[in-house]
C-alpha positions in Angstrom: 0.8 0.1 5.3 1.6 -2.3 7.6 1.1 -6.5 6.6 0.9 -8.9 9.2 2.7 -12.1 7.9 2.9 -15.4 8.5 3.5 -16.1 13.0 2.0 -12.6 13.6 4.9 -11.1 12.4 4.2 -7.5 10.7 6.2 -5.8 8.6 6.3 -2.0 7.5 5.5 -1.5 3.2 5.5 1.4 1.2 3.6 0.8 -2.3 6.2 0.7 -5.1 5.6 3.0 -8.1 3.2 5.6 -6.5 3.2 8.8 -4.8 -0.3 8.9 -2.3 -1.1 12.0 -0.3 0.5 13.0 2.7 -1.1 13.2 6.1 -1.9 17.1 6.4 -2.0 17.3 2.5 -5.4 17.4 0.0 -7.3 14.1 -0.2 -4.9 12.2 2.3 -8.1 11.0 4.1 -9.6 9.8 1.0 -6.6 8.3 -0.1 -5.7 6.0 3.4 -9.7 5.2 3.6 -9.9 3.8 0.1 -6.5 2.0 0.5 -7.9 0.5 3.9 -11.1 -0.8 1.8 -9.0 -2.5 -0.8 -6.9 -4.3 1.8 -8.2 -3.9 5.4 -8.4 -7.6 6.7 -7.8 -9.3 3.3 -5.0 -11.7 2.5 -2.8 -10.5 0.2 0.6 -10.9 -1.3 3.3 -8.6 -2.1 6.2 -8.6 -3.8 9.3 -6.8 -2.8 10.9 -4.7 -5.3 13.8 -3.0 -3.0 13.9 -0.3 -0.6 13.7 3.9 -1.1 16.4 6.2 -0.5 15.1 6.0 3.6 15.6 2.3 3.9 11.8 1.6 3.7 10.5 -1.4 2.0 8.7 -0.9 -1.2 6.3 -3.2 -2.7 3.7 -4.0 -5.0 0.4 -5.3 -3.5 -2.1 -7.7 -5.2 -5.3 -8.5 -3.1 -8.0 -10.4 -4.8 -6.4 -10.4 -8.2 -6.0 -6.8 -8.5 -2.8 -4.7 -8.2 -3.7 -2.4 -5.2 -0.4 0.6 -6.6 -2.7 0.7 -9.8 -6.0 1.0 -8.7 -4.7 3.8 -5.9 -3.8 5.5 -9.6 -6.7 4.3 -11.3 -8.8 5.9 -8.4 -7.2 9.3 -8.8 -6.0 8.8 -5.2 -2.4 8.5 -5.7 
């Protein structure tokens, strides 16, 4: 997802800990739409927890006092 921090700045985040469908895959649709509701234009925070073996940033995301890597798992969407 992509997080839009403080001064417009935006900034690239993969969600630690989980494995969601990839585009082209089963249920990859379902997965980004329901990802989209738990975050889509809410403020949330994330904490950094390093990077993958491709340099990208992995982190988890808590919006509105839930954990948004858990409850892609909780769903059955990741």
């Amino acid at each position: 997802m992509t997080v839009l921090a403080a001064g417009n700045v935006q900034h690239k985040v993969r969600l630690d800990g989980i494995d969601a469908p990839e585009l082209k895959q089963a249920f990859s649709t379902q997965s980004k739409e329901a990802m989209s509701g738990l975050v889509f234009g809410k403020a949330l925070t994330s904490q950094v927890t390093g990077k993958d073996r491709y340099g990208r940033t992995l982190a988890v995301v808590m919006v509105g006092g839930v954990n948004a890597n858990l409850e892609m798992v909780r769903r059955g969407l990741a």
